[in-house]
N, C-alpha and C positions, 0 to 999 in steps of 0.2 A: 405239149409244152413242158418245157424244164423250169423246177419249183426254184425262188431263193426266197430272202426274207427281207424287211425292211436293214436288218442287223448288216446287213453287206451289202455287194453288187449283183449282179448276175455273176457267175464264173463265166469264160470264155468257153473254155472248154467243154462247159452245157449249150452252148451257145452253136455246136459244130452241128453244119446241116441246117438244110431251111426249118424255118421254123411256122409253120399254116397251120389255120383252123380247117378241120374236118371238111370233108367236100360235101356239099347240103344237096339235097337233089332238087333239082328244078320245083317252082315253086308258081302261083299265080299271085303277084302283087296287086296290091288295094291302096287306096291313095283317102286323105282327106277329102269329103266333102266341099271344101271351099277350094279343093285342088280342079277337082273333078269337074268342076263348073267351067274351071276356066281353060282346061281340055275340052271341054262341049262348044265352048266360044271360039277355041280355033287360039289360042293367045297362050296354049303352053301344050308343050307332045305328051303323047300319050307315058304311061309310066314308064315302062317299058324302055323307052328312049331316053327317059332322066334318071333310073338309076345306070349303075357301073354292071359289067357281068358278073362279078360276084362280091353282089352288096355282104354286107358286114349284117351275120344273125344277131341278135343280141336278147336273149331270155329276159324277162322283167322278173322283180325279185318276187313279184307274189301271182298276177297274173296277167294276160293279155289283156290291154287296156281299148278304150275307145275315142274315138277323135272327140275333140272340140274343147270350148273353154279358153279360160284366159284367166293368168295364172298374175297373180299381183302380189309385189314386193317392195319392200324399200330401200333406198341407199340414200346415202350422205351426200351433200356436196364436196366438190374437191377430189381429193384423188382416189374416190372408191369405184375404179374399172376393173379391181379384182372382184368386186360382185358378180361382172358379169363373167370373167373367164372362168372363175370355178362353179356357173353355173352350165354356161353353155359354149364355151368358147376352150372349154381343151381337147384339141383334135389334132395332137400331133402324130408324128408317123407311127410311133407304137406307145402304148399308154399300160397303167398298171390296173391289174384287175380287182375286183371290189377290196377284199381282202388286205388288200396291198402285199402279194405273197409270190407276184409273177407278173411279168411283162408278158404281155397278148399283143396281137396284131389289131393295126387301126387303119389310118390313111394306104401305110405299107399292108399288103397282103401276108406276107410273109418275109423275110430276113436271114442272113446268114453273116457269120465271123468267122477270122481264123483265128488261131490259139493264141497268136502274142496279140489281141488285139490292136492293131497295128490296121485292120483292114474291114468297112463294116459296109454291107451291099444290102439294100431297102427295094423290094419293087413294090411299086405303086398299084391298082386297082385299076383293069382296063375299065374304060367309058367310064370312069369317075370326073365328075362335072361341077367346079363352083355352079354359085348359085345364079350364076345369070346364065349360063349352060355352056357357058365354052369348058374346054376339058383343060384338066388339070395333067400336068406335064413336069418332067424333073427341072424344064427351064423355069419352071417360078421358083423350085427350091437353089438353083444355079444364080437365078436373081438377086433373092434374101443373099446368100452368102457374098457373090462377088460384087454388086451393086449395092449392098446394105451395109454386112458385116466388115469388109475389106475395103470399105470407103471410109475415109480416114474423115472427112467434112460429117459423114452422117456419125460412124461409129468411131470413138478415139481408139479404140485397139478392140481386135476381135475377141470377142464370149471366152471367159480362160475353159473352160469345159473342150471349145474345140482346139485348144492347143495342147502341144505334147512333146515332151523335150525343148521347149521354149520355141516353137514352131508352129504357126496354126495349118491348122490340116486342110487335106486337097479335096475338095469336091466334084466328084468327074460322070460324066453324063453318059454313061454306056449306051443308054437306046431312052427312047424317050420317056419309059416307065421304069426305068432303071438307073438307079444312085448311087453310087460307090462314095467312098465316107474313108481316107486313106490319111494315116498318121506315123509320121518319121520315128516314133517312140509307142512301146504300147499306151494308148487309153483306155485303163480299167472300168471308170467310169462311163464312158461315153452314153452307154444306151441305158441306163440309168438316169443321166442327165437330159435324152433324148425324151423319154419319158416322163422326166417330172415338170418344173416351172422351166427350167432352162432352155428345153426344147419348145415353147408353144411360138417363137418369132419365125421358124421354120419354113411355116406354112401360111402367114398373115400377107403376104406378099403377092399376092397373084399380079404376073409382070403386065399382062394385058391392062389390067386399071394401072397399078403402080407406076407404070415409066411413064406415063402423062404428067408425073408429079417430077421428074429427074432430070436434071439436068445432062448427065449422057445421051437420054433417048429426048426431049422433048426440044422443039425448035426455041433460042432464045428469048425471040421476039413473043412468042408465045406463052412461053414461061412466064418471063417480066410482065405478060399480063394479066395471066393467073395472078400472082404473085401478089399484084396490084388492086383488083379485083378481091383479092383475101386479106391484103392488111395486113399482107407478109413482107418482111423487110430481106431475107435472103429464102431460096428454095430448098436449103436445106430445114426450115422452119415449117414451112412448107410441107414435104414430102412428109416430117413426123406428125403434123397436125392431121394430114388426111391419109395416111396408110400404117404410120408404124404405131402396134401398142408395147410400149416397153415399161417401167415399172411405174409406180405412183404417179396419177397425173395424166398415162398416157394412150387418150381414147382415140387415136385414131385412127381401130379399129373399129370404132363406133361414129364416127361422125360423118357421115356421108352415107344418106338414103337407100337401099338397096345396092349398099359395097358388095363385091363379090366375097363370096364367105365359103368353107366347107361345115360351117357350125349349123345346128339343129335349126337357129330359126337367124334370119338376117332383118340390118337393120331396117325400122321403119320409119319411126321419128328418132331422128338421130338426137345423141347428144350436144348440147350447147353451152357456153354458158348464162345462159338465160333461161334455159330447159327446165320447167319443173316437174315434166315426166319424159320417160325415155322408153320407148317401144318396139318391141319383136315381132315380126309374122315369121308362119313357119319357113322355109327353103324349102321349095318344090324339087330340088336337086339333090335331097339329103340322103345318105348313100348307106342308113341302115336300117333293114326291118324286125318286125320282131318274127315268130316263129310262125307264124301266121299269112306270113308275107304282107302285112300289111307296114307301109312305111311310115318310121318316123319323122317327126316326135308326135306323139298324140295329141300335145294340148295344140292350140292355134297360134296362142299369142303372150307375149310375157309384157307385162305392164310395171316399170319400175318409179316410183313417186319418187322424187329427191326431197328430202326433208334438210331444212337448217339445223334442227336438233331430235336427241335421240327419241324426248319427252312426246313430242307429236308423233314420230314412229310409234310408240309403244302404245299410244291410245289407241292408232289403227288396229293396230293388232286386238288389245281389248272388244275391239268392237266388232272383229271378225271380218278388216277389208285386207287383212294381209293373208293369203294363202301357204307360205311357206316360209321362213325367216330364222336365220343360225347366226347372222352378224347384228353387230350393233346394239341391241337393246337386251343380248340375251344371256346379260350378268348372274351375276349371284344374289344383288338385291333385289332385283324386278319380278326374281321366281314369283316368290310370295304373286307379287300381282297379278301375274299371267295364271298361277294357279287357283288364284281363287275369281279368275273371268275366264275358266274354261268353257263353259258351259254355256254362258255370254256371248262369246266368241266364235264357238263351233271349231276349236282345235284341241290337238294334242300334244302332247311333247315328245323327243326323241333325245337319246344320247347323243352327245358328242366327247368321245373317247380321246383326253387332250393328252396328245403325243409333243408337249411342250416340253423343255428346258428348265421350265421355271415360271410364274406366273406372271413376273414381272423384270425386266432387267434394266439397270440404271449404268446407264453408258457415260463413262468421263471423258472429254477427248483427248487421247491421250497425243495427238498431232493438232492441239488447238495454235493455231497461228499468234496465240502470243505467248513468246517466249518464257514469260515467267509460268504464267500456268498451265502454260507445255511442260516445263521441269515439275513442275507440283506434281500433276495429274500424273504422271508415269513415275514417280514415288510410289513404288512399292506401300509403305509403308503408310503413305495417305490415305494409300484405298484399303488398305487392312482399316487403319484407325474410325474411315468411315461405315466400313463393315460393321464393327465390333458397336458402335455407335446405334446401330439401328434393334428395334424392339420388335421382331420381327413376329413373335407369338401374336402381340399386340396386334399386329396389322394383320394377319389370319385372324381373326377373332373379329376384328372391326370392319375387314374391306369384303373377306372371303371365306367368312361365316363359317369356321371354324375348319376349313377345308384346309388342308396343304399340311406340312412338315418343313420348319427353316430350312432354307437349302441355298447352294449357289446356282449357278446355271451349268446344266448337267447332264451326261447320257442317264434316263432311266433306268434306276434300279431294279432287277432282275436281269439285266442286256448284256452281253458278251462288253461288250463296252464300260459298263459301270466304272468308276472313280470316283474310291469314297474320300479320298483327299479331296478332287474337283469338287464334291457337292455339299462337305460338310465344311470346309475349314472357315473361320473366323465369321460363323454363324450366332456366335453367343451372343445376347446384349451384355454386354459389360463396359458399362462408362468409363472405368477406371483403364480397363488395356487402350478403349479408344483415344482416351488424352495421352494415355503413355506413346502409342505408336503417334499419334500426332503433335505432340509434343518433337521428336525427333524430327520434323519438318519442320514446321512453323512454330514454334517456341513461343514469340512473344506474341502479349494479347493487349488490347485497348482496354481503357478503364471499365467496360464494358463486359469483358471478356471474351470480345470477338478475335480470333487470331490476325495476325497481320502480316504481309509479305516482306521478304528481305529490304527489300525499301522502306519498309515503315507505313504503305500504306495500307489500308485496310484489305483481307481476302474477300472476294463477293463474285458469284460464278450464278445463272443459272439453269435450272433445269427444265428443258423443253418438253410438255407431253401432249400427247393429242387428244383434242377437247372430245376424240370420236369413243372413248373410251373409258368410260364412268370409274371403275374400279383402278385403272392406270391413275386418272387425275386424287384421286382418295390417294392411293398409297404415297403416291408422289408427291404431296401434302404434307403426311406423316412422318414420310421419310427427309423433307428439309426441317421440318419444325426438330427432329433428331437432330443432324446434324449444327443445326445452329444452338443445339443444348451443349457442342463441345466445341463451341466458339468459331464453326464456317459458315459462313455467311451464304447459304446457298436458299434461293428463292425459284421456288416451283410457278411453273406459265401456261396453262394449260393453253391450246391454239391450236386454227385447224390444220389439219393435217397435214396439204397442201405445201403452206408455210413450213410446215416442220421440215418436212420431205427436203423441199429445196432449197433450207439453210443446211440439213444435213450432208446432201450431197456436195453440197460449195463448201463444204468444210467450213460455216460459220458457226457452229453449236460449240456453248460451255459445256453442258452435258443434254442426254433424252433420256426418255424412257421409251422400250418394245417389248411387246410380249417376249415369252421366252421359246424361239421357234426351237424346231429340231431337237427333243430329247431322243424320238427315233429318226432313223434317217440320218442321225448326225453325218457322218460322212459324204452327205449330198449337201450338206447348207452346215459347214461349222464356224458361222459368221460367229458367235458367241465365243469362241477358242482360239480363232486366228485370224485376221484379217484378209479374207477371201476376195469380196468383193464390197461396195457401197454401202451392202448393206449390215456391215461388221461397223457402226456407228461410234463404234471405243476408236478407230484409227482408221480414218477414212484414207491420210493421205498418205499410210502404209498400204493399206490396200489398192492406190492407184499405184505404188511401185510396183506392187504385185500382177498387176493388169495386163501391161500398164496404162497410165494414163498421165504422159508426160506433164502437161499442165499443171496436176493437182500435186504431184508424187514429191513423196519424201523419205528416203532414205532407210528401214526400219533397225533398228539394235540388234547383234546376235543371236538374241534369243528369239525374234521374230523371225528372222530368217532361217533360222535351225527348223522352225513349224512351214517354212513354206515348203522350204528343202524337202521336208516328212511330206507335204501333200502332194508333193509335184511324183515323189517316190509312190506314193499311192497311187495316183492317176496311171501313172507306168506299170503299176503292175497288175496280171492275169487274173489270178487268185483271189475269194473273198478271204483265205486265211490271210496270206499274205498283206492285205490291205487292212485287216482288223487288228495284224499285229503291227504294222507302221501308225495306226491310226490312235491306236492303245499309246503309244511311245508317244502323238500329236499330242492328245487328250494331259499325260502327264505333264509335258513340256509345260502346256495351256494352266495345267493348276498350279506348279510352280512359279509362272509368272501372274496370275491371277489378273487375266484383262478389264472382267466387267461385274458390277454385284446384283446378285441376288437375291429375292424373298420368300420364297416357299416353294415347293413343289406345285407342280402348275394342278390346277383345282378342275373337277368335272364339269363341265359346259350342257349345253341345250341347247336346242331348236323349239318353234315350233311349227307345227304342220296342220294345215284345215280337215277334218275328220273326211270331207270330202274327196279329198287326194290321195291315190294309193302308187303303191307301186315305191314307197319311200321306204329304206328301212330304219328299224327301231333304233339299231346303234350305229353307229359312224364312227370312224376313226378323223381326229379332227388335227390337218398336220398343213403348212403351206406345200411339201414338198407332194404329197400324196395327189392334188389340192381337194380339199373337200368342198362339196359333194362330188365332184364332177365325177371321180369314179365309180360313183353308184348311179352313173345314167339315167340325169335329170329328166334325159327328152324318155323318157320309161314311163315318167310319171303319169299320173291321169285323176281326172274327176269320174266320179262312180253316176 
């Protein structure tokens, strides 16, 4: 395999020639105990006949583990189905290795490109089998694309990753294991994109369940009665609720019992929303062993509680019923508790190495649907004024216990990428530059001293954050109580997630708060710098022009378009220099128009882990794009 690094793409040109993992020599496979039984009953084949001919080795980080167990975690209600993809649900055709330093072979065997990337061929794993045992075939990935992606009722315009030259790419089906992936203009990106979040809707399709839900393959009559039967008003509602997961919200790759899957363990109790637990058994079909030949995943079964709030989360954990947990309760305040109920509990802690932006970023919308502070908000000089406004020491000291360095949101310092303009400018607190720069906008104040809009009436905007994020809702606090000291009226809401999600996407948000994704990686997700896609929350309905997504789309100014112009030029080309040095010229563009603010350098994170479970490692890189854990091969894990 050929090295790159998170700082770029793959090159193409490393990319020349298949690319396979070593030839392993035959091997005698071992199955679970709970498998094993139900091969004695006659109710599933032998092993032998449920893996592919050449299963996926996969080494554990410390040692060969043993079956059984049941592995318990928690999640949030509302839209936390990213729990389950970056634990056991990223299985797309090539994936990154622990590291994050190299794209490996996954569902694909091996792979090959040629030099303009222009042309990219995937084969698949003979006798690879979802999980109810029919065989997996390039027609489910021919499904996803033409029956998913290119359906305008399901999708309003296809993934921008698979377009190129303003063109989405060809998907063509050489022989039944074999995928050609063909693009009018180079995509630099592509297998990059395949690899990270972009790529997991790929493979979530398998067309034998899925056309049952579609209106192409399924009989009208039949439809209209599912339909009816479900409390669906149209089948395209339908079709997302019980096959597609796409971002926040969207389980329906979990809600339906024993769905067909290629992930480590399929569903059992599905998701609801009435569900206050949600359940995994393993996939008898699961298509990789360790070195031993014994197949994964070790444990049995994964048991997820949904909690209303974080506070009852953290007691489980205290009390030792949570086995393994990196989200939601695992702040910078809580340390203190978790560390001193180690011992209580029967865990441990691990790094999470935050490959963030920034720790926190407060998004204005700068395409808010009303005109007046639509004009505000993309004032330059507002969002300076409000920058300068905030006491950001203060809030490292208060929220993130002394951790971080003021910053804006930003590629990581040390990184080919760096911009010290992007990550320092209009960092200071100084009250006095804030009123001066917001003084040039909105000038006159109420008796009060609150500012006021050209109309005379009063400015009042607020700031949505989600209630799932202790240290967001704190600073988010902090940061209105600021800016109402230089007379804006701006009020922090904290709310669940959910809600956030789906006024941000509809373009109804005054302003949010998100974490600060992608300091590495930037060039795979630089939602923070340009409006790429949804989830660039400063200008949602620039980023549907960009998509696009007729509906929503608005128009952007020359300087947003100068940034797409730079990324569409990236996407086109070969080279990781080539793309570092278009992406250096995105990044500048990005600090001279200054889209979104930021508070410090994103701060060191944790997990923790049950002393019982091995096979986890000490440090982690903690990134959406990487997605953690899921590269450190959860199904690896084990009880001693």
């Amino acid at each position: 395999m050929r090295k790159t690094t998170w700082m770029g793409s793959l090159s193409i040109l490393a990319l020349m020639g298949l690319m396979a993992q070593p030839v392993v020599a035959a091997m005698t496979y071992k199955e679970a105990p709970m498998l094993a039984e139900q091969v004695k009953a006659g109710t599933l084949p032998p092993i032998e006949q449920r893996l592919p001919e050449n299963p996926l080795v996969v080494t554990p980080a410390e040692k060969v583990g043993k079956f059984g167990g049941i592995w318990r975690m928690g999640m949030t209600a509302g839209t936390d189905d990213v729990s389950f993809y970056r634990i056991f649900s990223y299985e797309p055709l090539v994936r990154w290795n622990v590291d994050w330093t190299d794209i490996v072979p996954n569902v694909a065997e091996k792979w090959d490109a040629n030099a303009d990337a222009t042309e990219y061929t995937f084969y698949l794993r003979k006798g690879l089998k979802w999980s109810d045992g029919q065989p997996v075939t390039v027609d489910d990935i021919l499904f996803w694309w033409e029956d998913v992606a290119l359906n305008a009722e399901l999708t309003p315009a296809p993934p921008t990753w698979m377009v190129a030259g303003g063109e989405p790419g060809q998907v063509t089906k050489v022989d039944d294991l074999t995928v050609k992936f063909t693009f009018a203009k180079p995509n630099g990106l592509f297998l990059s994109n395949m690899a990270g979040a972009a790529g997991r809707p790929v493979l979530v399709c398998p067309k034998h369940f899925a056309q049952q839900y579609h209106a192409k393959y399924q009989d009208k009559a039949k439809l209209d009665a599912m339909m009816k039967e479900g409390g669906y008003t149209t089948w395209k509602d339908m079709f997302i609720a019980r096959v597609t997961q796409w971002d926040g919200g969207g389980y329906g790759q979990y809600s339906v019992a024993g769905r067909p899957t290629l992930n480590a363990w399929m569903v059992e109790q599905p998701i609801s929303g009435s569900a206050t637990q949600v359940t995994f058994v393993r996939n008898p079909y699961y298509w990789k062993v360790d070195p031993e030949g014994q197949q994964y995943p070790y444990i049995d079964r994964l048991v997820y509680t949904i909690f209303q709030d974080t506070a009852a989360m953290l007691l489980k954990a205290t009390n030792g019923e949570i086995d393994f947990q990196m989200r939601h309760f695992n702040n910078l305040a809580n340390k203190a508790v978790l560390f001193d109920n180690q011992q209580k509990g029967d865990y441990r802690f691990f790094d999470l190495i935050n490959a963030g932006s920034n720790s926190i970023v407060f998004h204005l919308n700068l395409t808010h649907k009303d005109p007046t502070l639509r004009s505000i908000f993309q004032n330059k000089d507002f969002r300076i004024g409000l920058s300068y406004a905030i006491n950001r020491q203060e809030i490292i000291d208060t929220v993130y216990m002394g951790q971080g360095t003021p910053a804006q949101p930003s590629v990581l310092e040390g990184t080919p990428l760096y911009n010290e303009q992007l990550a320092k400018q209009y960092t200071e607190y100084d009250v006095a530059k804030a009123n001066e720069y917001l003084d040039k906008v909105l000038p006159k104040k109420d008796a009060n001293g609150m500012r006021l809009l050209p109309d005379g009436k009063p400015l009042s905007f607020t700031i949505e954050i989600s209630n799932s994020f202790k240290e967001q809702v704190d600073a988010g606090n902090m940061v209105a109580k600021y800016w109402q000291a230089v007379g804006v009226n701006a009020q922090a809401k904290p709310e669940d997630r959910s809600l956030m999600y789906e006024r941000k996407n509809n373009n109804d948000l005054d302003a949010m708060t998100w974490g600060g994704e992608a300091g590495m990686g930037t060039i795979f997700d630089p939602r923070n710098f340009f409006p790429n896609s949804n989830e660039a929350a400063w200008a949602i309905a620039w980023a549907s022009w960009y998509q696009p997504d007729v509906a929503k789309a608005e128009e952007p100014p020359a300087e947003i378009k100068k940034m797409m112009a730079l990324y569409d030029q990236i996407k086109a080309t070969a080279t990781v220099e080539g793309q570092n040095k278009l992406m250096a010229e995105l990044l500048q563009a990005s600090a001279d128009y200054f889209p979104a603010i930021g508070i410090s350098t994103a701060p060191m994170l944790y997990g923790i882990v049950k002393n019982t479970m091995f096979n986890v490692p000490a440090k982690m890189i903690n990134s959406w794009q990487y997605p953690t854990p899921a590269p450190t091969n959860p199904f690896t894990y084990s009880f001693k």
